[in-house]
N, C-alpha and C positions, 0 to 999 in steps of 0.2 A: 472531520479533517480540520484539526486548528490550522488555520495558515500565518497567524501570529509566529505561530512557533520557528521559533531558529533552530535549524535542525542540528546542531554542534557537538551534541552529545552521539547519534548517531553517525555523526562524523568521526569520532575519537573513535570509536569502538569499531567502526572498517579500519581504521588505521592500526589499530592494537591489534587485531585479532591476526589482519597482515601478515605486520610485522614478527608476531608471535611462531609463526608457522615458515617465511620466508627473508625477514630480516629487514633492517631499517630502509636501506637502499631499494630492494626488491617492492616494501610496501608503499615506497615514494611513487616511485615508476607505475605501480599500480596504481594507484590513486589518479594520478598524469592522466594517465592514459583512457583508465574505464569511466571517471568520473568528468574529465575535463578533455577529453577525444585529445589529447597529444600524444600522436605516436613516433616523435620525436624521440622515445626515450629506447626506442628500438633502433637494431645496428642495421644497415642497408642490407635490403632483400631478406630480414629475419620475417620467418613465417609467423603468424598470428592465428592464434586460437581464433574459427571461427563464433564463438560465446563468450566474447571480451571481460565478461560476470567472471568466468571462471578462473580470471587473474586474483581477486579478492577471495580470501578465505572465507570457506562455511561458516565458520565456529563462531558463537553467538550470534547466529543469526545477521555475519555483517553484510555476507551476499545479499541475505533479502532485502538489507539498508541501504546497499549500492544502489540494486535498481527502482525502488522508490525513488532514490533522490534525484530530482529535476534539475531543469538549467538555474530555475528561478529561486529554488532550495539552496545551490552550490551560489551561486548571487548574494542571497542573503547572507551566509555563511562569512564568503569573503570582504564583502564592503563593511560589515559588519567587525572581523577582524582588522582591517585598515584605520578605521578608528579608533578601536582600542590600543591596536599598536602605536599610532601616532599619538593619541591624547595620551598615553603613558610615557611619553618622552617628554611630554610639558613643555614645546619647543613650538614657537611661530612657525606660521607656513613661510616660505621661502618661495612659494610659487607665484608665475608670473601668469594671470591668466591670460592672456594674448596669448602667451605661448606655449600654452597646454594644447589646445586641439593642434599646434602645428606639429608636437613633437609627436603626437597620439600620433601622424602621418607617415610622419618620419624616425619612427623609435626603433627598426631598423638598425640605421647608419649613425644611432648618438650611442656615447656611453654614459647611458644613466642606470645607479644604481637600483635593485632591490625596494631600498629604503625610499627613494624620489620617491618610485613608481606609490607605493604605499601611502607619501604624502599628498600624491597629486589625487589617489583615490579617497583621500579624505576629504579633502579642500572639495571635490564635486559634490560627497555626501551631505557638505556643510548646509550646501544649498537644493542639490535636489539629488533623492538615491539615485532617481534612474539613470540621471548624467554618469554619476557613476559607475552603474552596474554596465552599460553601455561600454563607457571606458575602455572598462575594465576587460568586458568580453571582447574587444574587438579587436583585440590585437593577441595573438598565443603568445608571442614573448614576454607581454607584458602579464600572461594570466600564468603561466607556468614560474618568470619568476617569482611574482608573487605566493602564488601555489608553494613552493620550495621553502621560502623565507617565513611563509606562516607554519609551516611543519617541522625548520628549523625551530622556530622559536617555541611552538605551544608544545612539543614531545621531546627536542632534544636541549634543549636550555632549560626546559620545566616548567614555561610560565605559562600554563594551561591554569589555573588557577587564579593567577595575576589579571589574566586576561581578560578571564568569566568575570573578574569582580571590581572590573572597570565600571565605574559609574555614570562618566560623560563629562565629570568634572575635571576641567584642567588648571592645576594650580600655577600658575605664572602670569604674575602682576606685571611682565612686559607685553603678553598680550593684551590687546581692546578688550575691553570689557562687553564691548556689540560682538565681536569673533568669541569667545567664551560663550556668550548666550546662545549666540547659533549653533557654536557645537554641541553644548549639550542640548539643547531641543533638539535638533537635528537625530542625536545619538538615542536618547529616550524615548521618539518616536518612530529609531530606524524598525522595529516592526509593525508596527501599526503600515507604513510605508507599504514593504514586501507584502504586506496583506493586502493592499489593494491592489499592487499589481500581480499577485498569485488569482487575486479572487476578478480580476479583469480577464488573466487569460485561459480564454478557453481550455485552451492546450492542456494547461497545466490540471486544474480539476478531471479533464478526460482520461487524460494518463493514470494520473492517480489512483482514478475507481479503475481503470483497466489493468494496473498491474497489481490493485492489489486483491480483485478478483482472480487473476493469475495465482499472484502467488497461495493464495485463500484454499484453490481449488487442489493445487499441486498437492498441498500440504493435508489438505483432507482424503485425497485419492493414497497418501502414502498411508495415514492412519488407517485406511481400510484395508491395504493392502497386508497391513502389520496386524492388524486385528481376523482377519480372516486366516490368514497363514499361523496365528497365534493360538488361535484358541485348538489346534491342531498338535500342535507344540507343546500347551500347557498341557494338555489331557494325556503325551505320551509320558510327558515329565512328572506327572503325575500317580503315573499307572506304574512308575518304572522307578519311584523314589524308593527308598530305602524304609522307610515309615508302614508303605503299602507290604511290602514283603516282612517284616516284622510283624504287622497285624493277621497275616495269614498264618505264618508261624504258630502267634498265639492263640488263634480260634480252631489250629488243631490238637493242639494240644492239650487244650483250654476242654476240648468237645472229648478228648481221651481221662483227662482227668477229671471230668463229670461223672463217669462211670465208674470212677473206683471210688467216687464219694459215694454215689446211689448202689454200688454194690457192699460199701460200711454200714450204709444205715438200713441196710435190705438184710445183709446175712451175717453184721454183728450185733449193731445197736440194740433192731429190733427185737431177736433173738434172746438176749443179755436184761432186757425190759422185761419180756415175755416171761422166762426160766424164773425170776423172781419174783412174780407173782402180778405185773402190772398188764395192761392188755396190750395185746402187739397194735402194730402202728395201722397196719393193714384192715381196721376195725368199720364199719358202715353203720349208724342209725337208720332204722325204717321211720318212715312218715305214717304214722296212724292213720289219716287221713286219707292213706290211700291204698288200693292193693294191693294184699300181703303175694309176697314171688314176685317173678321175677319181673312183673306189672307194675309192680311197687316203684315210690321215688325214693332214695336213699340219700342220706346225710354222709359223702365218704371222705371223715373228721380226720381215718386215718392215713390217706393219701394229703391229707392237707400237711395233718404233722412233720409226714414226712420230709415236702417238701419245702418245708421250716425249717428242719433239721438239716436238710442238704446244705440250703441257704447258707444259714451260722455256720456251718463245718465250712466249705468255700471261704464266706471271709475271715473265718480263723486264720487258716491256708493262708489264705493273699497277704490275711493284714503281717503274720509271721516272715513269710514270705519277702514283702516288700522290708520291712521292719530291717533282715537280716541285711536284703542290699544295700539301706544304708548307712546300716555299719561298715560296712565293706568299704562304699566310698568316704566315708568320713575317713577310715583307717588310711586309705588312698591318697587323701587331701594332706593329711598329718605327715606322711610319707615326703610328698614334694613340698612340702613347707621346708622340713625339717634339713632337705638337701640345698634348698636354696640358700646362697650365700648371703650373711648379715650386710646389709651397704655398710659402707666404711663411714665412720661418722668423723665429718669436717671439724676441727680444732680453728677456733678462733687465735686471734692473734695474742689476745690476752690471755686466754689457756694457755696458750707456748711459752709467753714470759711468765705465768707464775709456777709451770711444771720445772722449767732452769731454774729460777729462783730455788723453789723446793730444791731441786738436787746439789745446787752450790751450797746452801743448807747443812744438807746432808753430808756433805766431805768439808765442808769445814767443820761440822761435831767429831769427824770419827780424824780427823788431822789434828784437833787439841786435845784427842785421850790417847 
């Protein structure tokens, strides 16, 4: 378990995979809701799925990324987004801190924007994440709007790229050049940060190996379950292909025209040998060496021959045979060539002007005879 890691990328891909399946709005709401417990995004007395997961799409695996991801993951994510968002505006803090924990109280009854909330979360990062992460958690208005405004910007304005490739450096020579430094140290160490507080709390590691033992196990009982039902499957799908019934075809066939090859080399060949003077096939050497009758071992040269001559006669047969099929397809092949239509070949612009040329040519020779 790296807990360096800013988990962002599995962040994108619950949201795509979402929105993919139930649309931009739908995959906000979802995210709100299963990842950030606001069920504010539900109309009064609307029923809720009791397996809150089931709001986030399968596909890619983004359910399995929902529920990995912790309080201290979706933490990281955001305080982390807050600074890039703000150090990419290259703009001083405006904040007063006196009056940051009052309005943290009272954020309620003020109108502050989106964007405040996003600066006020930087300015804590500046100097310590948790103040931050704290913040940030502890008020829903202020996590849901922020929640909204970072998925406006990183999916629906497109600067999911802009974002990841913030550095920490802010260019503007009206801020301090001590507030510059702390930002980016601040920024360049915001996960080493989230690591110590991922690897301080308990919770967080406990969860971890417990859901992804969970999900480990789920995911192994479905394999077994596809492999056991499968190999059941394969073996009918097998028995029942088109392949197996052509190969039975040919091994009766194959076993009937056996016999009219051993009935050529039995009552012509041999015969045809025989009538002109050479010895039939049917011929046996005795073994000196051993009892003459029917004690005896015998050499039977001419059962051998024959079955040499079956052989070669077979692949005569097949090699002719196959030879003839394919001709057949090549004829076949030449066939749908020959009906396919020529593509139309594209004329440049320059072909067009010197085919006119030519034809204004043309009738002005045959207009001065």
């Amino acid at each position: 378990m790296d807990l360096k890691q800013c988990k962002i990328k599995d962040f994108d891909d619950i949201f795509y995979a979402t929105k993919e399946s139930q649309g931009y709005e739908n995959a906000e709401d979802a995210i709100k809701y299963v990842l950030f417990d606001d069920d504010s995004v539900f109309a009064d007395n609307a029923k809720k799925s009791e397996n809150k997961y089931l709001y986030i799409s399968s596909s890619n695996n983004a359910r399995k990324k929902a529920m990995l991801l912790q309080k201290d993951d979706l933490a990281h994510i955001m305080v982390k987004y807050c600074m890039q968002s703000f150090g990419l505006r290259e703009k001083d803090f405006s904040v007063i801190e006196d009056e940051l924990v009052l309005n943290q109280k009272r954020i309620d009854r003020l109108e502050i924007s989106p964007y405040e909330m996003i600066e006020q979360v930087a300015y804590l990062a500046m100097s310590n994440v948790y103040l931050a992460y704290d913040y940030l958690f502890a008020n829903k208005k202020i996590l849901s709007s922020v929640v909204s405004y970072m998925m406006q910007e990183r999916y629906i304005s497109e600067l999911k790229d802009v974002l990841d490739n913030f550095s920490g450096i802010v260019n503007n020579n009206d801020i301090s050049t001590e507030t510059r430094y702390a930002y980016y140290d601040a920024y360049v160490n915001i996960d080493n940060s989230f690591a110590e507080i991922k690897k301080n709390n308990p919770e967080y590691i406990k969860w971890g190996k417990i859901m992804a033992k969970k999900i480990d196990l789920k995911e192994g009982l479905g394999n077994v379950k596809k492999k056991s039902g499968g190999f059941i499957s394969e073996f009918k799908a097998f028995i029942l292909r088109g392949n197996v019934m052509d190969m039975a075809i040919g091994v009766i066939i194959g076993g009937a025209f056996q016999g009219i090859v051993t009935a050529l080399t039995a009552d012509f060949i041999n015969p045809l040998i025989a009538s002109i003077g050479g010895v039939e096939f049917g011929g046996k050497f005795h073994l000196p060496w051993t009892p003459a009758g029917d004690a005896g071992q015998y050499l039977l040269w001419g059962d051998f021959i024959t079955a040499v001559v079956n052989f070669l006669i077979m692949a005569l047969v097949l090699f002719l045979l196959l030879k003839s099929v394919n001709r057949l397809m090549e004829v076949g092949k030449k066939k749908e060539e020959a009906v396919e239509e020529t593509p139309e070949v594209v004329k440049s612009d320059e072909t067009i002007l010197l085919e006119e040329i030519r034809d204004l040519l043309k009738e002005n020779k045959k207009s001065t005879k």
